[in-house]
N, C-alpha and C positions, 0 to 999 in steps of 0.2 A: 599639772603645775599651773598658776596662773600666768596668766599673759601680758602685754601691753602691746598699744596700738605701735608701738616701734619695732616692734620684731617681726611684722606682715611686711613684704613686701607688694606694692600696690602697682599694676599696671596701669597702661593708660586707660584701659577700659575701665577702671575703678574709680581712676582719676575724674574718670569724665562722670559717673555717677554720680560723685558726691557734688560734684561743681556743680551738675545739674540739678541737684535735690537743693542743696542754696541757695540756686537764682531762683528758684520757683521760689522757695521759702522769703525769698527779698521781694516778690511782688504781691505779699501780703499786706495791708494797712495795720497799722496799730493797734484798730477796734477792733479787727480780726485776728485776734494772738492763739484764742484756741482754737478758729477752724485752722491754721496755720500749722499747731502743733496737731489736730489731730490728724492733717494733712502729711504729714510728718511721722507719726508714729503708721500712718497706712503705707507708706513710701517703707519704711525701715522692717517693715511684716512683712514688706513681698521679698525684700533681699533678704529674710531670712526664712521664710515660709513658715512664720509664726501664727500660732493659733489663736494668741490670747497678746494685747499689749494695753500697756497703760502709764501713765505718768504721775509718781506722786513729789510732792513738795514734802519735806523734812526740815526742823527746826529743832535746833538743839535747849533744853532746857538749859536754866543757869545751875553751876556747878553745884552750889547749896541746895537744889532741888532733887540733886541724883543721886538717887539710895545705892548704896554700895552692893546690893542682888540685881540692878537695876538689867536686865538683857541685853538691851541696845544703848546702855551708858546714856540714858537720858534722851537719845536722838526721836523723836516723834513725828508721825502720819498727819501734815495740820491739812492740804489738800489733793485732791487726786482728778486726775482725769484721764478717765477709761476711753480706750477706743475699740476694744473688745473686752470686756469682764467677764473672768469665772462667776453664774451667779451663785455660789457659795459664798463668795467676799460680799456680794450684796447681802445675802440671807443673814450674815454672820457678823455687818462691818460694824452693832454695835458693841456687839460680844468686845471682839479683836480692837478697836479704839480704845472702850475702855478700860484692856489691859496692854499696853504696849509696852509695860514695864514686862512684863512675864513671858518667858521661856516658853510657857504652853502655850501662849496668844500668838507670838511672832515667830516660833520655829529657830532650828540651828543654824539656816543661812539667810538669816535675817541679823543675826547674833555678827552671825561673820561678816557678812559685806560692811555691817557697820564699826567692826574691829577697825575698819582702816580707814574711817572716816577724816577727812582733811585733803586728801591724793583723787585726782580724778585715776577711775579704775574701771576697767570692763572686764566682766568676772561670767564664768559660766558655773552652775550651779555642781555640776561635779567637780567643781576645781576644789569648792569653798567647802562641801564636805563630804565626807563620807557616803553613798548612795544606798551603801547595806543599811548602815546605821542611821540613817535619813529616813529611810523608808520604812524603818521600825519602829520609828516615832509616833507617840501617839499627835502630834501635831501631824504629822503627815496624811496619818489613815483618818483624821477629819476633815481637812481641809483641800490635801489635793490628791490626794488618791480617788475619791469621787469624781475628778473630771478628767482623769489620767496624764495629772504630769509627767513627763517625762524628761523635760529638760528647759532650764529657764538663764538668759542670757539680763544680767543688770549691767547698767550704762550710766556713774553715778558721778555726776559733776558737784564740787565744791562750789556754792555762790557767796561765800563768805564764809565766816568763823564759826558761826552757827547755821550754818543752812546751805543743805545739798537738793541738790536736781536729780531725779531719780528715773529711767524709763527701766522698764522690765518687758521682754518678751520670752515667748512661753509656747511649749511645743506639747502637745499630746499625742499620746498611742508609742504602742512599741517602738520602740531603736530608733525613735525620730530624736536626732538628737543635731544641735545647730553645729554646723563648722565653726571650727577657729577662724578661717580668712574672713567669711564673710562679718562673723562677730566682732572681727578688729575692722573692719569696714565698715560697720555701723558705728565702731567708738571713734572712728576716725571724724565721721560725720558731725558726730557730736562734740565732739571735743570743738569743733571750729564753730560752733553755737551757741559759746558762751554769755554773751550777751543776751542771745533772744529766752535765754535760759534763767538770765538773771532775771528779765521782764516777765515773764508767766509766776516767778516767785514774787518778783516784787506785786503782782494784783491778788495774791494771797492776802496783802495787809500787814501781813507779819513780820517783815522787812523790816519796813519803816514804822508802820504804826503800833508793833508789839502785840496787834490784834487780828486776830483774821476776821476778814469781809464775808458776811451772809451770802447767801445766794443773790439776793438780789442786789445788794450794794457792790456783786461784784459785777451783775449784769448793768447796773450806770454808772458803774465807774469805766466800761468799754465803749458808753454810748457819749459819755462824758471825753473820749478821743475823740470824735466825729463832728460836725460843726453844724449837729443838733441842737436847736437851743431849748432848753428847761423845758417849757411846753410840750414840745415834739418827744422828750423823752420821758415822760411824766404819760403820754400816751401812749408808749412804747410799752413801757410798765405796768398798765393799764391801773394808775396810780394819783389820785389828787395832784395836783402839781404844788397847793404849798405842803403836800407830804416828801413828795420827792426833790424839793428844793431843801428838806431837812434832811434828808439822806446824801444831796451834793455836801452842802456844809460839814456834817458828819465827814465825808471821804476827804474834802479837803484840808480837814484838821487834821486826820489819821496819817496823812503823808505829806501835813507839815508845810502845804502853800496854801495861799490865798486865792487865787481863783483857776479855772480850765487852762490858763498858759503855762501856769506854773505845773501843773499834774502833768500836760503835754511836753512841757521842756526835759523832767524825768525821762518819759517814754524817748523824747527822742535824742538823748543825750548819746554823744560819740562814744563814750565809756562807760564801763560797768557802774552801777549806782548804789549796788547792794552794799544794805550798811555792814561794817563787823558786828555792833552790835546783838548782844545774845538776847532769844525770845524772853517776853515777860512771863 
């Protein structure tokens, strides 16, 4: 049966983990958001002695764009950050991107965890389906029967109307399969990381600007936190500086202020910032 973080009861030693994986998580800077998170997903793989973890960003299509076969009702893969990857997901991520409308691309419990998209939820993959009939799939026997799943734990936060926070960890080899406590001990974690969760989405681009940010405009839009000036990150980039002065302009437009204050007021805003707004 599925679960919720309310039905674990937590001791103090639990108590004291998670407290502690948040204050380390608070003496991260701004510019640091992915060592932070992959900091984060390493912390969340020891408590659960996961094989495989990773973080992706989701963004819902607009209603008019979802075909009524559509698998995951429209909800799509815009960014990801692996802190261990099967490399089959690499081998295969153009395949599987550019079908995430399809049943064979994203599998039955990819179908299902996004049945219930809008509820923060911590799902282990025998809950969500069937493991006979999972494993008789032909999605299964290409994609993770070659690295021997055996058991996968999603932790999927709401950051708005269109767009959830997604970690996944992932267990290989026989009967390795994760507890329930520690699995509602990881949602617990996350559950009170909503914020820093909303910010890793919002430097997707897609938030706010409707567009997601290249690799490198997302690598100065983090250096664009630090009190680097233009020059200094134009070498960082190893980049013309009036080239990466047209890539600041660009980021600034895309998230709608006028110069570094305004982008840093965002990041350091007391409250969540994520728009409702559905992806373009």
């Amino acid at each position: 049966m599925p679960f919720t973080t309310e039905e674990t009861t937590l001791t103090d030693a639990d108590l004291e983990r998670v407290f502690s994986l948040w204050d380390e998580l608070g003496r991260y800077p701004a510019h640091r958001q992915r060592e932070a998170n992959a900091f984060l997903m390493q912390s969340l793989s020891e408590w659960l002695d996961a094989d495989y973890a990773y973080w992706v960003s989701l963004a819902r299509l607009r209603e008019e764009q979802v075909a009524a076969e559509d698998a995951v009702f429209g909800w799509r893969n815009i960014a990801v950050q692996p802190h261990v990857f099967p490399e089959i997901y690499r081998d295969q991520a153009e395949q599987i991107l550019e079908n995430q409308h399809s049943l064979e691309a994203v599998g039955l419990a990819s179908a299902a965890i996004m049945s219930e998209a809008g509820e923060f939820r911590v799902r282990l993959l025998r809950d969500l389906v069937d493991m006979e009939e999972y494993e008789a799939t032909d999605y299964f026997k290409k994609f993770q029967a070659p690295y021997g799943l055996n058991d996968r734990l999603y932790v999927m936060t709401p950051v708005g109307e269109a767009f959830e926070s997604s970690y996944v960890f992932e267990r290989v080899g026989d009967g390795r399969q994760i507890d329930r406590h520690t699995a509602s001990l990881a949602g617990v974690a996350l559950r009170g990381l909503r914020l820093f969760q909303d910010r890793l989405a919002m430097a997707t681009g897609m938030v706010i600007g409707g567009k997601p940010l290249s690799p490198i405009e997302t690598d100065i839009l983090y250096l664009l936190l630090t009190d680097k000036p233009e020059k200094e990150i134009a070498a960082a980039i190893d980049r013309a500086h009036s080239t990466t002065h047209n890539y600041v302009t660009g980021i600034f437009r895309s998230f709608g202020v006028k110069n570094r204050a305004g982008l840093l007021s965002l990041w350091l805003a007391n409250h969540a910032v994520v728009s409702d707004s559905k992806s373009k």
